[in-house]
C-alpha positions in Angstrom: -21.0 -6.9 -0.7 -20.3 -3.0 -0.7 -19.3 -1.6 -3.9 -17.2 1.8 -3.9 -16.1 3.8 -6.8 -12.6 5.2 -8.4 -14.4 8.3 -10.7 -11.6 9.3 -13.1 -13.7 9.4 -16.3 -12.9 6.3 -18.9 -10.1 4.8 -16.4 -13.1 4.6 -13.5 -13.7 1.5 -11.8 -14.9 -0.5 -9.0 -14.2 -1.8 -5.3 -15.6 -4.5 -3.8 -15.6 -5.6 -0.4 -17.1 -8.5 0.5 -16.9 -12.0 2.2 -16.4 -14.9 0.4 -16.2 -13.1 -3.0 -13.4 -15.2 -4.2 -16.6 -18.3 -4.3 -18.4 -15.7 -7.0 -16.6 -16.2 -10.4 -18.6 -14.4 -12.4 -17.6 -11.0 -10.0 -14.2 -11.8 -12.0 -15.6 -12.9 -15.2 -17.3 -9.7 -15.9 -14.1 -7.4 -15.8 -12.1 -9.7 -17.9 -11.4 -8.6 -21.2 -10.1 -11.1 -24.3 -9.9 -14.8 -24.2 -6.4 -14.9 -22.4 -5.9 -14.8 -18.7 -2.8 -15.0 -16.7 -3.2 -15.2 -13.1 0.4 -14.2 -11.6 0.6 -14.9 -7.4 3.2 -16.0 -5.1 4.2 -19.6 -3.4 2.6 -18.3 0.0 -1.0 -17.7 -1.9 -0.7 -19.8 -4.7 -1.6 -23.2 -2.5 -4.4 -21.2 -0.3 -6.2 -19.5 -3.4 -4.8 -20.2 -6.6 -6.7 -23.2 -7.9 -10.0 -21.5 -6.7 -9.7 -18.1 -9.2 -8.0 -20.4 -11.7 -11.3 -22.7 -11.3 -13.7 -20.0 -11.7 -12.3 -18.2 -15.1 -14.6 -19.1 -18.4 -12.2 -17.9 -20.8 -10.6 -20.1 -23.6 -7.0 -19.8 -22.7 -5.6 -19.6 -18.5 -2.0 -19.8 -17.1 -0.9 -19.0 -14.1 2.8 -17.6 -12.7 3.7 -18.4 -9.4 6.4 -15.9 -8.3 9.1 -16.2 -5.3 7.5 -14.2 -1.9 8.8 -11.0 -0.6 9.8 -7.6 -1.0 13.0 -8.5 -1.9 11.9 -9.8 -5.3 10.0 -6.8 -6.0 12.4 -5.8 -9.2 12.9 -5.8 -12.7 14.2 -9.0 -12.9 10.6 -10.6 -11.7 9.2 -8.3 -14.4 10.9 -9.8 -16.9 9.7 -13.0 -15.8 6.1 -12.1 -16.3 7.2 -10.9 -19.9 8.8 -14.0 -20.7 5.5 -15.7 -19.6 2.9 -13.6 -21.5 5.5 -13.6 -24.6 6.1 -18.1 -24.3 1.9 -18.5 -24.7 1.4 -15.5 -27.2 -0.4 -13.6 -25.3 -1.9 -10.2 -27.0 -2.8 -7.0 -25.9 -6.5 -7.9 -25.4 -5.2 -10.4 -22.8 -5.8 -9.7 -18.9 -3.8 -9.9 -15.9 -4.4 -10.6 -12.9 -2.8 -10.5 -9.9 -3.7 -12.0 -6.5 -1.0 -11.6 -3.7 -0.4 -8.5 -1.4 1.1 -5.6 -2.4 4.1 -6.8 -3.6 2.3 -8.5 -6.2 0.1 -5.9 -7.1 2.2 -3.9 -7.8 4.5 -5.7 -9.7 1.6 -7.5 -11.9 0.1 -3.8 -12.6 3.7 -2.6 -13.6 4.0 -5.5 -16.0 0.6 -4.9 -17.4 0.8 -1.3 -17.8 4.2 -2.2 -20.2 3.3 -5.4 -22.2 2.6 -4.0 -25.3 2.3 -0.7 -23.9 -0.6 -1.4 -21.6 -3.0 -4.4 -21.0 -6.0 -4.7 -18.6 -5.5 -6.0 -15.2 -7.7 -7.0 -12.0 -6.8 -6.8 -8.6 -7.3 -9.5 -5.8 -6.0 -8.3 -2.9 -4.9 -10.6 -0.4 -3.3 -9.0 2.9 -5.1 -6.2 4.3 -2.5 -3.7 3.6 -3.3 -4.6 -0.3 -6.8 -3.9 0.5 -7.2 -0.6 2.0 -3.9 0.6 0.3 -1.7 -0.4 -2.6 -4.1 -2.1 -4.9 -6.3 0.9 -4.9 -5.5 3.6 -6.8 -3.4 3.1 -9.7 0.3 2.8 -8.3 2.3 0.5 -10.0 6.1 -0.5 -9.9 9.4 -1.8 -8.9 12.3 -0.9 -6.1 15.8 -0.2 -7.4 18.7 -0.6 -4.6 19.0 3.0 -4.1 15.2 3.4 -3.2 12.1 1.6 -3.1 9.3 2.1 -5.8 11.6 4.3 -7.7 10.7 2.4 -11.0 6.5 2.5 -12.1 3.6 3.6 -14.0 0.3 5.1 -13.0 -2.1 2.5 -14.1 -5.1 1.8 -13.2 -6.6 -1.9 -12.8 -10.5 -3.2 -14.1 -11.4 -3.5 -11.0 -10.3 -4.7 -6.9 -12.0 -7.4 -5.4 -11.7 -7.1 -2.1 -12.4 -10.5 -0.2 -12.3 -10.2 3.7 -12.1 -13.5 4.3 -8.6 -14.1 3.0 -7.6 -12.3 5.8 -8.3 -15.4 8.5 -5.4 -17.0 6.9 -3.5 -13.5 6.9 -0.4 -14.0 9.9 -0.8 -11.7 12.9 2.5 -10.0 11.8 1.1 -9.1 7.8 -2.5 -8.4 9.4 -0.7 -5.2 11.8 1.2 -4.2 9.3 -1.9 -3.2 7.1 -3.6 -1.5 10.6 -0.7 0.8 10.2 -2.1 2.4 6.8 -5.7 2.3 8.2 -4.8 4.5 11.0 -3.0 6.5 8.2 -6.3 7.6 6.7 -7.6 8.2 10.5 -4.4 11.1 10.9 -4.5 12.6 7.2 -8.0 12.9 6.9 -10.8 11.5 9.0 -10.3 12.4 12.5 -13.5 10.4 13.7 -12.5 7.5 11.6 -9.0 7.7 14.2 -11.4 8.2 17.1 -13.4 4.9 16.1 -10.0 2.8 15.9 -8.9 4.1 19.3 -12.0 2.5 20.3 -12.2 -0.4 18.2 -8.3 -1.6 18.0 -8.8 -4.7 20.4 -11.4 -6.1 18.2 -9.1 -5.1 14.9 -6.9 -7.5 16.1 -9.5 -10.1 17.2 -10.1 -9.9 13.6 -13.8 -9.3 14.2 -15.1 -9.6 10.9 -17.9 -6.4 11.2 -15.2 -4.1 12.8 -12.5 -5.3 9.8 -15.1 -4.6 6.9 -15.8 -1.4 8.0 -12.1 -0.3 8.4 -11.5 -1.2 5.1 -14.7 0.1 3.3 -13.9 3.6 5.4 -9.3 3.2 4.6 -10.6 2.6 0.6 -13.4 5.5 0.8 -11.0 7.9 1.6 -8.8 6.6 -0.5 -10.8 6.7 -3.7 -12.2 10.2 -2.7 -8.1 11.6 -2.7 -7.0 9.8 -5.6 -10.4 10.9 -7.9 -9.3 14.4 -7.3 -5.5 13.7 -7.6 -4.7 10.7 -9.6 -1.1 11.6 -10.4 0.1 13.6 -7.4 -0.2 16.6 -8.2 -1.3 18.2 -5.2 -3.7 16.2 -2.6 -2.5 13.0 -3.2 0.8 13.7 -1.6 -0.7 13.4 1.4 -1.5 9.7 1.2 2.7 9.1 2.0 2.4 10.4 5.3 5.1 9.0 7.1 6.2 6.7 3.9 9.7 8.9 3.3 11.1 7.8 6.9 9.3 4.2 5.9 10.8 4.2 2.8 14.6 5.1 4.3 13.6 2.3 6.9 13.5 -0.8 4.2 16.0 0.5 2.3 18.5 1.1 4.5 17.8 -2.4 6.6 17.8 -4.3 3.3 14.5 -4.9 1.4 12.0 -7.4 3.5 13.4 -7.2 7.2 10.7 -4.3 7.8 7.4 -5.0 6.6 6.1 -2.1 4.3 3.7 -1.5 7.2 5.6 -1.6 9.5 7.9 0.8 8.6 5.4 3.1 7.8 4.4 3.2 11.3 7.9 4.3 12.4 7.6 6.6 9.7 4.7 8.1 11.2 5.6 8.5 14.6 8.8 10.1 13.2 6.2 12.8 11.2 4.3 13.4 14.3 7.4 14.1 16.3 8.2 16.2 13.0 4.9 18.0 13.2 4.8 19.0 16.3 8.4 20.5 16.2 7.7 22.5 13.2 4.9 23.6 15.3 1.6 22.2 14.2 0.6 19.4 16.2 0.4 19.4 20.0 2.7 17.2 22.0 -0.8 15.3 23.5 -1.8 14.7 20.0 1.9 12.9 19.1 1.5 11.2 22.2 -2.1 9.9 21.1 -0.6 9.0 18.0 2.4 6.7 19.1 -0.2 5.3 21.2 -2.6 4.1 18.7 0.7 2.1 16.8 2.0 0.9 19.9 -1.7 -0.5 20.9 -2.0 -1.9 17.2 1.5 -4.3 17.8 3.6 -2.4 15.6 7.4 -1.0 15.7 7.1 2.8 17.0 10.8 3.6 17.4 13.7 3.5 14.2 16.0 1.3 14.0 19.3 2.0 16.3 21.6 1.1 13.1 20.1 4.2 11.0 21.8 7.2 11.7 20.6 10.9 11.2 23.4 11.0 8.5 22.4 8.0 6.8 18.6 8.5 6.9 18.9 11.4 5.4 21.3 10.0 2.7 18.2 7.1 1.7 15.6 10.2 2.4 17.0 12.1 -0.5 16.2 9.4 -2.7 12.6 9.9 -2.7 9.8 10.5 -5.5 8.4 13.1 -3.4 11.6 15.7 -3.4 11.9 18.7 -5.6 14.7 20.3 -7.3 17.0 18.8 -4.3 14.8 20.2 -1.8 12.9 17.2 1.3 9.4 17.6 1.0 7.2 16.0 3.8 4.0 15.8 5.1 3.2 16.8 8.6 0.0 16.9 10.4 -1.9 20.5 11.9 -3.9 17.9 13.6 -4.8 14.6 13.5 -7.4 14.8 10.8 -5.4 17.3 9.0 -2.5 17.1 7.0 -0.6 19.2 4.9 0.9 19.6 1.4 4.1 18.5 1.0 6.4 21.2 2.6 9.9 21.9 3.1 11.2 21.8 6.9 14.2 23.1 8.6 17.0 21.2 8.6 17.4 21.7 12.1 14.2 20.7 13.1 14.2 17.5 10.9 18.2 16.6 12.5 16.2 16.9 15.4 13.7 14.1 15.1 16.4 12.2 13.4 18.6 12.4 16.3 15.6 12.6 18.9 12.8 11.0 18.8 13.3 7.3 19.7 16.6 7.3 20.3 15.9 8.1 24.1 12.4 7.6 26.1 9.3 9.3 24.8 
């Protein structure tokens, strides 16, 4: 097991990665607080590793919520449900949640705990590696509205992640490359040899080769913790982890919540930044090249979707957490290894990827 650190003072805590940690209850135990425990998960987990976490808790009262699957249930409505479940057994604000799922999951259990009674304590058990190396570190909690996605949350921070690689065997091929797409995120924002070693290594990512997997997550949640310690609330270096997210983001919500994986989308996203990038000047057309390589090599979507417009992506665009005052803020890439701040870009330039870049060859 490798332990890793999130150093924000009082609201600090843990990482682990490991094999087989779900088998080593007392791992939980120890960052459970109170004598309640929910354990909220989904009908894909809950047969696979529900009854084993459940099994393991030594507390005096445990329920579990299973909740529908998908991104299309991430919303206030499910929310509620986890309200009306804490509220039918009475439980108080000493009580813990916890939620084992993918990100989905996470971040809807974390939003829930950061309200109930203005803020219980919550674990996360990630369960797809996108949840692993991305959204169950780091504090990010919340719902999608119709008009955008995660436009409802809470910073909040959980006890802890536990971080069991083997739940990814069980992880489908099509979930498992949609987390590779934020792992070679971390590579292009920040760790250029990191991006070098997955060029190199992507064959056996996808072989599932349990060395190569445990080291791209131990490296995709080291840089992680190492932004968000300096940055916990975005304001300033943080920004950079939603490279490529605000074309994602216009992605699922324009196709309709759950047709694009989160990953997946991102990866579009990304291409559609480098292109971006290297327009505005700052990235070389080899590097962009490199780039959509990489996605294309790790079996995910590199071109947006025909039905999207320029007119209506930037419509959904607009709609983002990221924008100032009106004004599109992005992140673009000086290099691979190298983002920037967020930063305002020509219209021109940005009608121009819209319009260009995977609408004819590249």
């Amino acid at each position: 097991m490798k332990t890793l650190r999130i150093d924000l003072g009082e609201r600090s805590y843990p990482i682990y990665i490991g094999d087989g940690l779900l088998d080593e209850p007392e791992l939980i135990g120890r960052h459970v607080e109170g004598g309640q425990v929910m354990v909220v998960t989904n009908e894909v987990v809950a047969p696979l590793y529900l009854d084993r976490v459940m099994a393991g808790l030594n507390v005096k009262e445990k329920h579990s919520l299973i909740l529908p699957d998908g991104e299309n249930h991430k919303h206030l409505a499910t929310v509620e449900t986890i309200f009306d479940a804490l509220l039918a057994h009475r439980f108080s604000r000493t009580a813990t949640l916890i939620a084992l799922g993918g990100g989905v999951i996470g971040d809807i259990v974390g939003f829930a705990a950061a309200c109930y009674q203005r803020g219980i304590p919550f674990i996360q058990i990630p369960t797809t590696l996108l949840a692993q190396v991305d959204s169950s570190v780091g504090g990010k909690t919340g719902v999608n509205h119709p008009l955008g996605k995660n436009m409802i949350g809470a910073f909040y921070q959980p006890q802890a992640v536990i971080a069991d690689t083997r739940v990814l065997d069980t992880l489908p091929d099509r979930e498992l490359k949609a987390g590779i797409a934020e792992v070679i995120k971390y590579g292009l924002i920040r760790d250029a040899p990191f991006f070098r070693w997955l060029e190199e290594k992507m064959a056996s990512m996808l072989a599932r080769d349990p060395e190569i997997m445990s080291h791209a997550i131990e490296r995709s949640c080291r840089n992680k913790a190492d932004v968000v310690a300096e940055d916990e609330r975005e304001s300033g270096l943080r920004a950079i982890l939603n490279f490529g997210h605000t074309f994602g983001h216009a992605i699922e919500t324009g196709m309709g919540y759950g047709r694009y994986l989160h990953g997946e989308a991102v990866a579009i996203g990304m291409c559609q930044a480098a292109d971006l990038s290297c327009r505005c000047g700052c990235l070389s057309p080899s590097d962009v090249q490199r780039i959509v390589d990489l996605v294309s090599r790790a079996g995910l979507p590199t071109r947006p979707p025909p039905e999207l417009d320029s007119g209506k992506f930037l419509d959904l665009m607009a709609v983002d957490k990221k924008n100032v005052d009106g004004r599109l803020r992005l992140i673009l890439l000086e290099a691979i290894g190298k983002a920037t701040l967020p930063v305002s870009v020509p219209m021109d330039l940005l009608r121009a990827t819209l319009n260009g870049y995977g609408r004819t060859s590249v």
